[in-house]
Residue frames relative to the residue before (quaternion, step in Angstrom):
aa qw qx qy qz dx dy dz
X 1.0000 0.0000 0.0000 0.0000 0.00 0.00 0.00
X 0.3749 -0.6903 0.5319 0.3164 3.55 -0.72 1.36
X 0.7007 -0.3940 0.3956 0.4443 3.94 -1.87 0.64
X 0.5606 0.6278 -0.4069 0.3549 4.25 0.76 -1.22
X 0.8063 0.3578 -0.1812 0.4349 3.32 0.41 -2.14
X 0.6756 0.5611 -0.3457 0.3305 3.63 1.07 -0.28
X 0.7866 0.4062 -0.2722 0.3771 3.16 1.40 -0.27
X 0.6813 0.4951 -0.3245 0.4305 2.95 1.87 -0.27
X 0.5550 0.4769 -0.5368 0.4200 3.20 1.35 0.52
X 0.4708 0.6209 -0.3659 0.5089 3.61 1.38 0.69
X 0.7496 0.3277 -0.2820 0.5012 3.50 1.46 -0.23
X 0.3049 0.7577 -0.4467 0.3651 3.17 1.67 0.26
X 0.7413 0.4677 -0.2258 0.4251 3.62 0.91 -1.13
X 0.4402 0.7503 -0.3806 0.3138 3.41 1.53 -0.19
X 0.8894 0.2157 -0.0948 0.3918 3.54 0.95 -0.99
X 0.3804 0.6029 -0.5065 0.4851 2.82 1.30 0.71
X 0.5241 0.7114 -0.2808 0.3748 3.68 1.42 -1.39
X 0.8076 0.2999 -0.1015 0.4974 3.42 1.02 -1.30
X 0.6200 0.4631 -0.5098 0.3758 3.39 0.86 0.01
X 0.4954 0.6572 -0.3613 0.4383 3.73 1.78 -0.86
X 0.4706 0.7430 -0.3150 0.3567 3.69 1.58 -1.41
X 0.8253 0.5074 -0.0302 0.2462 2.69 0.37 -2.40
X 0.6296 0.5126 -0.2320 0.5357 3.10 1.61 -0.95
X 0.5364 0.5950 -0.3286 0.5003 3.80 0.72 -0.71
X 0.7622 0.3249 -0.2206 0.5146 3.49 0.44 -1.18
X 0.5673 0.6219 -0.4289 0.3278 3.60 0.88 -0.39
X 0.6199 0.6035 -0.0782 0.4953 3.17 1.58 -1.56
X 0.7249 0.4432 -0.3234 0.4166 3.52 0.83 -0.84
X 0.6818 0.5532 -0.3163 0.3593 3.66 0.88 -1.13
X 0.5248 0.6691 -0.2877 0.4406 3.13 1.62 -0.85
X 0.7024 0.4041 -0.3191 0.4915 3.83 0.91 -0.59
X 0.4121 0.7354 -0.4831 0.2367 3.57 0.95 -0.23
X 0.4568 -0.6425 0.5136 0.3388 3.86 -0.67 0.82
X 0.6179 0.5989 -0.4038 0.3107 4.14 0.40 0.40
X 0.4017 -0.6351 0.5967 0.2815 3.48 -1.08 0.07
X 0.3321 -0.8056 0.4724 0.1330 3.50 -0.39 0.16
X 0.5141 0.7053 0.1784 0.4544 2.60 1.43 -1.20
X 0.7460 -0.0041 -0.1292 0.6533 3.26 0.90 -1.32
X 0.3923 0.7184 -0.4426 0.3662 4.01 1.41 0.41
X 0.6977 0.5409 -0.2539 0.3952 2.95 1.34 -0.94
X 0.7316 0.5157 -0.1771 0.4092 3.40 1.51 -0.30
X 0.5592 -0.5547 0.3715 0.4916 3.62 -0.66 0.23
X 0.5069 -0.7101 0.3093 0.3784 3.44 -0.88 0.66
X 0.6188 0.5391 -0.3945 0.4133 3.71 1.46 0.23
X 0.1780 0.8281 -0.4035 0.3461 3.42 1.35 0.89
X 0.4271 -0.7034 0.5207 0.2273 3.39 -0.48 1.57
X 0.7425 -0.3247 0.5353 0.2382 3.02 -1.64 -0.22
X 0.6805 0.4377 -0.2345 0.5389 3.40 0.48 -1.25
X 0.6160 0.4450 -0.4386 0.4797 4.43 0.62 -1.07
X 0.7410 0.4005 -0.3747 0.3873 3.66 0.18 -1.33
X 0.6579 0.3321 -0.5051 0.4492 3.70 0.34 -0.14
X 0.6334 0.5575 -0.4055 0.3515 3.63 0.92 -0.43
X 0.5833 0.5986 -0.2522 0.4877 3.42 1.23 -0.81
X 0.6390 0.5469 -0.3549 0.4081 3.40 0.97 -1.14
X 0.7564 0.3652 -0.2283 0.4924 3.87 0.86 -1.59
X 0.5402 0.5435 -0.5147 0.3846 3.44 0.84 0.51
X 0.7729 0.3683 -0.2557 0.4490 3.55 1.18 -0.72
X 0.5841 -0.6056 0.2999 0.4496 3.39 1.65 0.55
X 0.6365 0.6565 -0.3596 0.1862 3.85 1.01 -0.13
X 0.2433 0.8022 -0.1977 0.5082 2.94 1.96 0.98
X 0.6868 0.3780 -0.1094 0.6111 3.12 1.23 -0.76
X 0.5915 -0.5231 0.4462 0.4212 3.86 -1.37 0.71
X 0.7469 -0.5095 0.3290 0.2726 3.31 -1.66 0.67
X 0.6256 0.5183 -0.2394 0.5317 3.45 0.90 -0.98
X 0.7540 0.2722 -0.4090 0.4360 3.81 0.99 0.13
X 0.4193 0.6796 -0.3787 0.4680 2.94 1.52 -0.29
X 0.5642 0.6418 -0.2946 0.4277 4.00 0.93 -1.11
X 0.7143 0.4302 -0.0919 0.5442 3.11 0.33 -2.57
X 0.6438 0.3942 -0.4393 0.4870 4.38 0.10 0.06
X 0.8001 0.3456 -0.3345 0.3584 3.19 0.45 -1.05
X 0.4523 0.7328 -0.3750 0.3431 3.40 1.55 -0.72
X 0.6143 0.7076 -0.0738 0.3414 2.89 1.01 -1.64
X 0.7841 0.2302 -0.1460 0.5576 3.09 0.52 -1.09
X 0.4267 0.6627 -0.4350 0.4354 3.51 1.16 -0.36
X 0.7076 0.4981 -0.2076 0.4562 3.64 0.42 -1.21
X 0.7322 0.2205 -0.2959 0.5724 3.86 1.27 -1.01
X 0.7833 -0.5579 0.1926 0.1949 3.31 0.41 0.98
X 0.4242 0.6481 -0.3263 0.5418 3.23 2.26 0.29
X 0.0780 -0.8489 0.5224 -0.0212 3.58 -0.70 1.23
X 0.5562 -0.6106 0.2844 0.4868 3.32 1.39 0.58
X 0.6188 -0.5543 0.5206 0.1969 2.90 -1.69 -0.23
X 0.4003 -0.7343 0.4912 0.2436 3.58 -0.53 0.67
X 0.0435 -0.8355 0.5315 0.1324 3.74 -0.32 1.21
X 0.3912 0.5812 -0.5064 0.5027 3.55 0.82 1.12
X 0.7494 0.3516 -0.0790 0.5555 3.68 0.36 -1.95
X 0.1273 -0.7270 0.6271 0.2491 3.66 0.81 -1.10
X 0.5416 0.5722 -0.4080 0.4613 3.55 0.62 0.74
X 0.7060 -0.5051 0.3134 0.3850 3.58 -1.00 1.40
X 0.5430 -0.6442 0.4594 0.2812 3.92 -0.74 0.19
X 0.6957 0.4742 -0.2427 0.4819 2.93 1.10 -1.68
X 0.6399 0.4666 -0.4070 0.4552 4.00 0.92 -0.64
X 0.5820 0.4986 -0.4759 0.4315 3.73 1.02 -0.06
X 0.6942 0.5193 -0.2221 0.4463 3.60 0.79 -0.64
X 0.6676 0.4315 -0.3287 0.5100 3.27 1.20 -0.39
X 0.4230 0.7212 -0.2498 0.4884 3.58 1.54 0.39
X 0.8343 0.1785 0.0024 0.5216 3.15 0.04 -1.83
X 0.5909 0.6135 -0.3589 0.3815 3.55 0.87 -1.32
X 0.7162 0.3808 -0.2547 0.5265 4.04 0.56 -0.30
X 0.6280 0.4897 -0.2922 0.5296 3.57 1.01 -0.46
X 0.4985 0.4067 -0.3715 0.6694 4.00 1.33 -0.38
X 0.8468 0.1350 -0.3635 0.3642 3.59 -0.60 -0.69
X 0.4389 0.5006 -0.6343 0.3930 4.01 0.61 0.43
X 0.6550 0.6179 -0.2206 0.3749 3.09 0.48 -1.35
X 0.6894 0.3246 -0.1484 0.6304 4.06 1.01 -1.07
X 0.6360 0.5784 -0.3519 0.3703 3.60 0.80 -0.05
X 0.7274 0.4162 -0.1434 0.5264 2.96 1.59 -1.15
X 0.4328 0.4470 -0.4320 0.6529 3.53 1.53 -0.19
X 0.6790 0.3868 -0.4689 0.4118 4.10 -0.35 -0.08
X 0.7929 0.2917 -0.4248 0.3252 3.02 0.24 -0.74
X 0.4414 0.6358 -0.4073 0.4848 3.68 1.61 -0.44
X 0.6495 0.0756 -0.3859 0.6507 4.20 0.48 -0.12
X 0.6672 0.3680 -0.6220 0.1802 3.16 -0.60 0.28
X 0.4430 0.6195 -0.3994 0.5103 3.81 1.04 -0.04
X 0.8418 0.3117 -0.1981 0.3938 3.08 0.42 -0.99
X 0.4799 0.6166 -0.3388 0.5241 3.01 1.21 -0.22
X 0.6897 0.5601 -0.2026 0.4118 3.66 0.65 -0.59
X 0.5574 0.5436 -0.1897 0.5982 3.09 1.57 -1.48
X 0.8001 0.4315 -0.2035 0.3636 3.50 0.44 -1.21
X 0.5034 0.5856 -0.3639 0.5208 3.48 1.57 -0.60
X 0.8370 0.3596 -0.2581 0.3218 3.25 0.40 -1.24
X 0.3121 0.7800 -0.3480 0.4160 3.37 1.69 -0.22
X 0.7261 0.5170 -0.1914 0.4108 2.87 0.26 -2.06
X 0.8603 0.3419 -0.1764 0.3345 3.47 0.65 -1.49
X 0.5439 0.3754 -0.5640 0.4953 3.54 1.29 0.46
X 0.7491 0.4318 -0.4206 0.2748 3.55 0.23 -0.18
X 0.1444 0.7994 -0.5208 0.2625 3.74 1.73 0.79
X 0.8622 0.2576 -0.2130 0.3807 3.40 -1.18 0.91
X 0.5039 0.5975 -0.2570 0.5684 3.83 1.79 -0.85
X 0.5522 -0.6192 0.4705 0.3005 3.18 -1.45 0.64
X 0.6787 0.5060 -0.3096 0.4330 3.27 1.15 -0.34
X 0.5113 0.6384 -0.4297 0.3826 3.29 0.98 0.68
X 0.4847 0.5805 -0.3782 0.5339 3.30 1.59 0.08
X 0.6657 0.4552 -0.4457 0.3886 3.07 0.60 -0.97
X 0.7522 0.4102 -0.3251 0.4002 3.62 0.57 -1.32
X 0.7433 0.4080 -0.4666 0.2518 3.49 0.70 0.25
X 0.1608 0.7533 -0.4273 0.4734 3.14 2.35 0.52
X 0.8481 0.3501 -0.2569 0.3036 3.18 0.32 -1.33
X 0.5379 0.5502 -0.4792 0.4223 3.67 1.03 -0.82
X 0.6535 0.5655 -0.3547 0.3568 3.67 0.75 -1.21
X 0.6076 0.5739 -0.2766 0.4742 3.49 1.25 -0.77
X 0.7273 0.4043 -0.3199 0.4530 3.46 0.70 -1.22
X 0.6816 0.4377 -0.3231 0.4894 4.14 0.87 -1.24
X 0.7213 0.2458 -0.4689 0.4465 3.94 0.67 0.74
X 0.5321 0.5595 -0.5099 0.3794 3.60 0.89 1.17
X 0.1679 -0.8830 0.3971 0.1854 3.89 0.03 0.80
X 0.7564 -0.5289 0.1954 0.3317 3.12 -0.87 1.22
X 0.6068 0.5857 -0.3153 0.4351 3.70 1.05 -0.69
X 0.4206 0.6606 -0.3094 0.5393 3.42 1.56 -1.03
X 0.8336 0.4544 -0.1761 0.2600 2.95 0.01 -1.56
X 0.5671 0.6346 -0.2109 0.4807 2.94 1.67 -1.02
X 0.5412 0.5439 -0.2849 0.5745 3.75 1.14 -1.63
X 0.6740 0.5280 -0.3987 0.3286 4.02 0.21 -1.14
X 0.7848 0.4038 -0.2469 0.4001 2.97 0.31 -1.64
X 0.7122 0.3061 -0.4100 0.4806 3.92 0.32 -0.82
X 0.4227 0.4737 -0.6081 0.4765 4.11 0.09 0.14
X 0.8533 0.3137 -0.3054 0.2831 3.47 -0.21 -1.62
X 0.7297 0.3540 -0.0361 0.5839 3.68 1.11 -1.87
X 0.7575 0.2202 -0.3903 0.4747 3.85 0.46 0.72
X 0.7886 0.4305 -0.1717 0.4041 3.66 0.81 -0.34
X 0.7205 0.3054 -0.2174 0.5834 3.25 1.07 -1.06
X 0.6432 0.4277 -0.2374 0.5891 4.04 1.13 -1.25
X 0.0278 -0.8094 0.5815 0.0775 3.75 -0.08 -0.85
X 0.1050 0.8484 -0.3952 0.3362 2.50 1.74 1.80
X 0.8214 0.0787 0.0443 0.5631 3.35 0.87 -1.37
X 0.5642 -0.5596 0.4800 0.3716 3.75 -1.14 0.65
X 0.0864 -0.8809 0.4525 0.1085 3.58 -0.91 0.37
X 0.6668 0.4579 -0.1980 0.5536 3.11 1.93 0.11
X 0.7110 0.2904 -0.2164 0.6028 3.83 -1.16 0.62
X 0.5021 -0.7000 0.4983 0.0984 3.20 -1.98 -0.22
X 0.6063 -0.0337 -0.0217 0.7942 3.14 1.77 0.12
X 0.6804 -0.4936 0.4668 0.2747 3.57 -1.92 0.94
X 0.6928 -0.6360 0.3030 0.1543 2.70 -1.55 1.15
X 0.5510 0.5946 -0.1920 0.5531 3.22 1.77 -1.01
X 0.7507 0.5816 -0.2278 0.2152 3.61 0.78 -0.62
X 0.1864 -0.6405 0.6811 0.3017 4.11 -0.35 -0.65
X 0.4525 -0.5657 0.6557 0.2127 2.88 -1.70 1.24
X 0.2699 -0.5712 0.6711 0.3881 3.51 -1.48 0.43
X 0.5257 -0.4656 0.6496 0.2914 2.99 -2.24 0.61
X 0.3414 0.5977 -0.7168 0.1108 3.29 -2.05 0.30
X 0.8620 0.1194 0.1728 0.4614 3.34 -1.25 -2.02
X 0.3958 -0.4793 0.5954 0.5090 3.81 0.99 -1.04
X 0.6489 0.5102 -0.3637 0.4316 4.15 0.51 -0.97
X 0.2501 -0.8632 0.4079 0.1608 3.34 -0.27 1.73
X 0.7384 0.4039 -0.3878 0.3759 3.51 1.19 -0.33
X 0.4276 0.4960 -0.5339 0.5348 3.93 1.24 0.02
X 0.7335 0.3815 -0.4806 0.2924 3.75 0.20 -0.97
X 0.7211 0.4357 -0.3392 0.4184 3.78 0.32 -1.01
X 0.4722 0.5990 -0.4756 0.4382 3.74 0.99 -0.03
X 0.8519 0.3319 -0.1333 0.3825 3.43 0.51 -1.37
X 0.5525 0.4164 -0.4186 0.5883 3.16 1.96 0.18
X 0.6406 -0.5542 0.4622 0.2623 3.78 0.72 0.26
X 0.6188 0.5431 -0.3873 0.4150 3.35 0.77 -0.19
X 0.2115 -0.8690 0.4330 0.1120 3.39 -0.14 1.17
X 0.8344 0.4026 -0.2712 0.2612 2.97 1.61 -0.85
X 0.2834 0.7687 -0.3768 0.4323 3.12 2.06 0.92
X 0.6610 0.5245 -0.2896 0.4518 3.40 1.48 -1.44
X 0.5590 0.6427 -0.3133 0.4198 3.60 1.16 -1.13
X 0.6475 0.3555 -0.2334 0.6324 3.83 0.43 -1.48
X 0.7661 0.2939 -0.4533 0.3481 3.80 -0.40 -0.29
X 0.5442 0.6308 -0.3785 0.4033 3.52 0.98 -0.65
X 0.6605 0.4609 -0.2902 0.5167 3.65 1.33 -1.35
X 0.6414 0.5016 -0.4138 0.4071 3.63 0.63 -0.75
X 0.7410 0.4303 -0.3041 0.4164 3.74 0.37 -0.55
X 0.7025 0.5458 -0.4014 0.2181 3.71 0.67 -0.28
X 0.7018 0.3187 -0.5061 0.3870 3.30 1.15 -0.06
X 0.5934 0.4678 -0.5379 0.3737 4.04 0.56 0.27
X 0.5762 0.4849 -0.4109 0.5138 3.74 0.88 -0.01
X 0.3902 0.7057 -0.3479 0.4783 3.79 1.12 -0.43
X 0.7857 0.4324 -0.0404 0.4406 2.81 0.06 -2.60
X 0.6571 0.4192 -0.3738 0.5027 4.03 0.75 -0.70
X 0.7926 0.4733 -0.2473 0.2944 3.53 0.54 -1.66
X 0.4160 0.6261 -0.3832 0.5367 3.91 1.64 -0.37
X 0.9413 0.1681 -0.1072 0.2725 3.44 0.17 -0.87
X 0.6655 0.3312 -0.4280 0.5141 2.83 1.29 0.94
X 0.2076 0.7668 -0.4822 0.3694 3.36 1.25 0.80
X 0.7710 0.4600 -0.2519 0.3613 3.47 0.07 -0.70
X 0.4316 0.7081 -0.3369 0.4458 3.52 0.93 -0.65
X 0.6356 0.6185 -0.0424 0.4601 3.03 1.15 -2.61
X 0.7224 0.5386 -0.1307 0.4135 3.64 0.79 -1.22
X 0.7110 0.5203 -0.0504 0.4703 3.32 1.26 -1.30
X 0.5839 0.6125 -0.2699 0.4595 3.51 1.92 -0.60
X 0.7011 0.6001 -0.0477 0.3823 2.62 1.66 -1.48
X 0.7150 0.4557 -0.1642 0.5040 2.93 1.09 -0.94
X 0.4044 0.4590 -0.2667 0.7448 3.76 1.51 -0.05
X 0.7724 0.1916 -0.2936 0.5296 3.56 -0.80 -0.27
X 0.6984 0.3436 -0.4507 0.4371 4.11 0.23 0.15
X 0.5824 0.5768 -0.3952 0.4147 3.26 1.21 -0.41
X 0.6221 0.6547 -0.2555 0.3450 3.80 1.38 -0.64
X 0.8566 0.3166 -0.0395 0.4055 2.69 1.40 -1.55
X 0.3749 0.6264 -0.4440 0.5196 2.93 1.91 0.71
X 0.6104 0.2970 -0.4218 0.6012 4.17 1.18 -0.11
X 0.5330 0.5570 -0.5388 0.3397 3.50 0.11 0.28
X 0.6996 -0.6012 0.2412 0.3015 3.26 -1.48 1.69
X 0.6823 0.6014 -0.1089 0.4012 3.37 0.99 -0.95
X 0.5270 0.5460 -0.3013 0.5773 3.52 1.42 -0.31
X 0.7807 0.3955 -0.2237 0.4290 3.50 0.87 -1.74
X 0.6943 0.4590 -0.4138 0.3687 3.81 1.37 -0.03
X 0.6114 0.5488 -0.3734 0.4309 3.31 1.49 -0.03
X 0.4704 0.6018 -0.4407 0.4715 3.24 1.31 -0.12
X 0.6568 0.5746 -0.2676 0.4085 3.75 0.80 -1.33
X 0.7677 0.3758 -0.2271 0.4667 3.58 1.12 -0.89
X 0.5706 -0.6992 0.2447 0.3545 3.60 1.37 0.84
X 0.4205 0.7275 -0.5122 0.1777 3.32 0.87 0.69
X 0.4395 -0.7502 0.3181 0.3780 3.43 -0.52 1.30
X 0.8528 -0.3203 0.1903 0.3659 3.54 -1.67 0.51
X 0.8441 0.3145 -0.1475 0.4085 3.14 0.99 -1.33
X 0.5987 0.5309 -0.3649 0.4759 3.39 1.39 0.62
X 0.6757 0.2709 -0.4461 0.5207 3.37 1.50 0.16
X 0.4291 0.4900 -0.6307 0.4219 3.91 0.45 0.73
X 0.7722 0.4820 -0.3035 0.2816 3.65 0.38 -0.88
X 0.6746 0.4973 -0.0649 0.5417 2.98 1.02 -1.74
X 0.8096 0.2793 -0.0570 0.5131 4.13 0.60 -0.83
X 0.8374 0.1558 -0.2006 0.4840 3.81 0.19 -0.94
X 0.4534 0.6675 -0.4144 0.4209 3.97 1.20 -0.28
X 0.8564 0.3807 -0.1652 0.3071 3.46 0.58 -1.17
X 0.6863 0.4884 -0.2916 0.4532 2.93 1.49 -0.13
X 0.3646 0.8228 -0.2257 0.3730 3.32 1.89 0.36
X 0.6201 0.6852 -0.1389 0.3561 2.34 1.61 -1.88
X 0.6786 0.4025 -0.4357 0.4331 4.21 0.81 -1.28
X 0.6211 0.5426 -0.4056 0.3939 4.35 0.73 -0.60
X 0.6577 0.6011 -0.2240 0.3949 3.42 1.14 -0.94
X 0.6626 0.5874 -0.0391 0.4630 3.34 1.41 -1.16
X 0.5257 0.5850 -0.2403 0.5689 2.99 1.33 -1.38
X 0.7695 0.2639 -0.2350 0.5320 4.07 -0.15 -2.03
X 0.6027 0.4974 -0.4965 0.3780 4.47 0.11 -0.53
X 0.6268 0.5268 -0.4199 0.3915 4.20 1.46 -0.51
X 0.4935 0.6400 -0.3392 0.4816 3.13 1.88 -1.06
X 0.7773 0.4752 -0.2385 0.3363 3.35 0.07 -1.93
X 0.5565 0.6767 -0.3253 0.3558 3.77 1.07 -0.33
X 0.8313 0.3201 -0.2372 0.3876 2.67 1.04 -0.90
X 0.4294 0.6096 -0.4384 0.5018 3.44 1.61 -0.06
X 0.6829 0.4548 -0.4195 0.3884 3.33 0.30 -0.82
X 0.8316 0.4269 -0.2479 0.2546 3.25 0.65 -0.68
X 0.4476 0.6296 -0.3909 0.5005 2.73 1.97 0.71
X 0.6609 0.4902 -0.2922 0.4873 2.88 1.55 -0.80
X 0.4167 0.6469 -0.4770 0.4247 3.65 1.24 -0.23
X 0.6595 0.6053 -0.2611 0.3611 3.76 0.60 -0.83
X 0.6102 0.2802 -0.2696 0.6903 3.60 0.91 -0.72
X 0.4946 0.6218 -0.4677 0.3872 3.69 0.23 -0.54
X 0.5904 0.6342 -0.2007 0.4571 3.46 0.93 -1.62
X 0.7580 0.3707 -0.0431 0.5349 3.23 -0.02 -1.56
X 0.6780 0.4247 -0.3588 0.4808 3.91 0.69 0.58
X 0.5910 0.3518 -0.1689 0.7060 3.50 1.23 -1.11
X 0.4146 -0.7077 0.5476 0.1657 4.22 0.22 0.00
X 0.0506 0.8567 -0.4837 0.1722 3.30 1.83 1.49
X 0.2254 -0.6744 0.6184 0.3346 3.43 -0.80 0.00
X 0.6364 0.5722 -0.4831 0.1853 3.70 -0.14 0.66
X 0.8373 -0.2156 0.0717 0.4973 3.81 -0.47 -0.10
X 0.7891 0.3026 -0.4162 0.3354 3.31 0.93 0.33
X 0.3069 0.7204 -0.3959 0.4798 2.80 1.58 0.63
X 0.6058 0.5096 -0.2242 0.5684 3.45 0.89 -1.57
X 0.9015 0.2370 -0.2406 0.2705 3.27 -0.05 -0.71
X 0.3498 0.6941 -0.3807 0.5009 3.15 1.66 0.29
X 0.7490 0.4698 -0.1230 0.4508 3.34 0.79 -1.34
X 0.7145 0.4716 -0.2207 0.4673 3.48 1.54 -0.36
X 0.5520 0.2445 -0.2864 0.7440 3.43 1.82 0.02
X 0.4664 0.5036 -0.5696 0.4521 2.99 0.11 1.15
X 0.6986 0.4805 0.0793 0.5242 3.39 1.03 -1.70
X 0.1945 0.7734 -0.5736 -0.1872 3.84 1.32 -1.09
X 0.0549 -0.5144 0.8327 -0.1976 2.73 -0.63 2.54
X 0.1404 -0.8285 0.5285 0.1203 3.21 -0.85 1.21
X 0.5103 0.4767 -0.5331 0.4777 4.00 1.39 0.05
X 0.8012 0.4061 -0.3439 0.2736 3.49 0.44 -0.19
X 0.4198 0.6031 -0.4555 0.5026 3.61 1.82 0.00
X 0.7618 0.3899 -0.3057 0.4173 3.65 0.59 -1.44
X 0.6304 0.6204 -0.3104 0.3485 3.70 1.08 -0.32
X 0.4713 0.5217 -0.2745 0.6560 3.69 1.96 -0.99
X 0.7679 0.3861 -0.2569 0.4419 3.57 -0.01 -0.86
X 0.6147 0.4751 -0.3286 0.5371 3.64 0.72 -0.27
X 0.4278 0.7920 -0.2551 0.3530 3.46 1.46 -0.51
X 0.7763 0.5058 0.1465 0.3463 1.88 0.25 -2.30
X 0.4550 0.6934 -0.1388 0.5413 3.48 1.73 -0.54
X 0.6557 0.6159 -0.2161 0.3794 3.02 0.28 -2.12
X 0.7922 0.4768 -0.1324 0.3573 2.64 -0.10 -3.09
X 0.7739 0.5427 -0.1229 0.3025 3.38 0.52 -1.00
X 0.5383 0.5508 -0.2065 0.6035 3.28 1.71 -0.59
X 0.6681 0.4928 -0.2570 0.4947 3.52 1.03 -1.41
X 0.5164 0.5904 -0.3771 0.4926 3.99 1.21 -0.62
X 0.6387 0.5091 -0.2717 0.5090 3.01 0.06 -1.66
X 0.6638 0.5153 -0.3529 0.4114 4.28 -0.02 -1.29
X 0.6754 0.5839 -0.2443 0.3785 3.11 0.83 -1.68
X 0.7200 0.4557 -0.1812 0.4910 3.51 0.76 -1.42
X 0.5719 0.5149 -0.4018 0.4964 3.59 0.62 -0.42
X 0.7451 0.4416 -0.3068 0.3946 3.38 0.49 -1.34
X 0.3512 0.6733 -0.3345 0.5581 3.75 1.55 -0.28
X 0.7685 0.4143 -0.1974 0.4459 3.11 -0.23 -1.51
X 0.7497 0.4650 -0.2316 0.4100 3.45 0.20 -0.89
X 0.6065 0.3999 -0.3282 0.6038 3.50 1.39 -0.31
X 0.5785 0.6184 -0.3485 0.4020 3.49 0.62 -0.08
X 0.7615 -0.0689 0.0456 0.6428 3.39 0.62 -1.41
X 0.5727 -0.7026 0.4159 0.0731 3.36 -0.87 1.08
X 0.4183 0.6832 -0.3585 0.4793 3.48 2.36 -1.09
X 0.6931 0.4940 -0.4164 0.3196 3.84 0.45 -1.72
X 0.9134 0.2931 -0.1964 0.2031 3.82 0.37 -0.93
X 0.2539 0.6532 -0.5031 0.5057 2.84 1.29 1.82
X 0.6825 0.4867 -0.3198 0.4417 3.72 1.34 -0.43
């Protein structure tokens, strides 16, 4: 089976995933204890507006039409209307939804570094007493939750140091550049360095706060999967043919790490990017967990089922991405 037919019979499962997604979330918002309806109104609203308000947003009608409309428009690209913000959905999402995955992108690749460092750590110090200690520590770091982390760093590096900014997404003094919504590709290609600088400072401690705690996991794969493929036949004949130490970790037991590693970082994405969300809402991110903080807050319900459908997507597309990795990697996966 060629690498194409193997992954797209791997993206075949993609839309079914979200229409199953779509329906779940349709169902859940629906149980929320709120009126929508009358939220949207002043609170000296008669009786007679909130039922008017209600058959204007269609919530009048049995669920299953309520589904098939919104479905509907979901599919031609209409995501309602925020009845909090009163502002198009899709222009909320084209906001925050890039600010979360800059923001989780740069916290991945921050545990995945470390994760790497730490893997390999772990495995030169196999068999040494100090390998307890460092696996003391991983155990130490995977029972501290990112929010912690999050509380740590602005006490230590925004409050007490007034080292680093901990609020918003760019300085106050500045203008966002226009483009993608991705503030550091955009101010690059608008040249504006000192947009790229301030946004660059504004993201390291919540990318910090994500990439610390989900490092280990990352570390622990590694270090287990080098330990395999160091008894594996192929390790002991390169050893026989004098290749020095540090050409058979790279060149022989690294790469074959790589399909276990890949596999838990598709997993770990998406936690993080749950955790990216409260993360948000601590540092005063503007991106989707903000939004969606502010919409269960408000039950705006096109814009809960729209974050969460997101949130789906972004994740589903990761997960696609990595497979499609994987599958270029080892050649075994696209026989199954």
């Amino acid at each position: 089976m060629t690498l194409l037919a193997a992954l797209a019979r791997r993206l075949l499962v993609v839309p079914p995933i979200l229409l199953m997604a779509s329906l779940l979330l349709f169902i859940s918002v629906r149980v929320l204890p709120a009126d929508p309806a009358g939220m949207s109104l002043p609170p000296t609203a008669s009786a007679d507006a909130i039922a008017a308000a209600r058959r204007q947003m269609g919530l009048d009608r049995p669920l299953a039409a309520q589904y098939a409309i919104w479905l509907g428009r979901l599919v031609a690209g209409d995501l309602g209307r925020s009845v909090h913000l009163r502002r198009p959905v899709t222009a909320l999402l084209a906001a925050a939804v890039p600010a979360t995955i800059e923001l989780a992108g740069l916290a991945m690749a921050l545990a995945a570094g470390l994760g790497l460092a730490g893997g390999l750590l772990l495995f030169a110090l196999r068999g040494e007493a100090a390998e307890m200690l460092a696996d003391a520590g991983t155990t130490l770091l995977m029972s501290v939750p990112d929010f912690l982390w999050a509380l740590l760093f602005i006490l230590v590096f925004g409050v007490l140091l007034e080292a680093m900014p901990f609020t918003g997404r760019l300085g106050p003094a500045l203008l966002q550049p226009g483009g993608t919504g991705f503030l550091l590709l955009d101010s690059l290609l608008a040249g504006d360095i000192a947009a790229f600088r301030s946004a660059a400072r504004h993201m390291v401690l919540p990318a910090a706060a994500l990439g610390i705690a989900f490092a280990p996991p990352i570390m622990r794969v590694l270090h287990a999967s080098l330990i395999d493929v160091y008894c594996a036949d192929h390790i002991r004949q390169a050893r026989l043919r004098g290749l020095s130490p540090t050409r058979v970790l790279l060149c022989h037991a690294l790469p074959n790490t790589a399909r276990p590693v890949l596999k838990l970082m598709a997993v770990q994405f998406g936690l993080l990017l749950g955790g990216a969300l409260l993360v948000e809402e601590i540092f005063a991110y503007p991106g989707m967990g903000a939004l969606l903080v502010d919409a269960l807050r408000n039950a705006d319900l096109p814009v809960i089922q729209a974050v969460a459908l997101a949130y789906c997507a972004v994740v589903l597309g990761i997960r696609a991405l990595v497979a499609g990795l994987r599958l270029a990697l080892d050649p075994r996966l696209r026989a199954r």
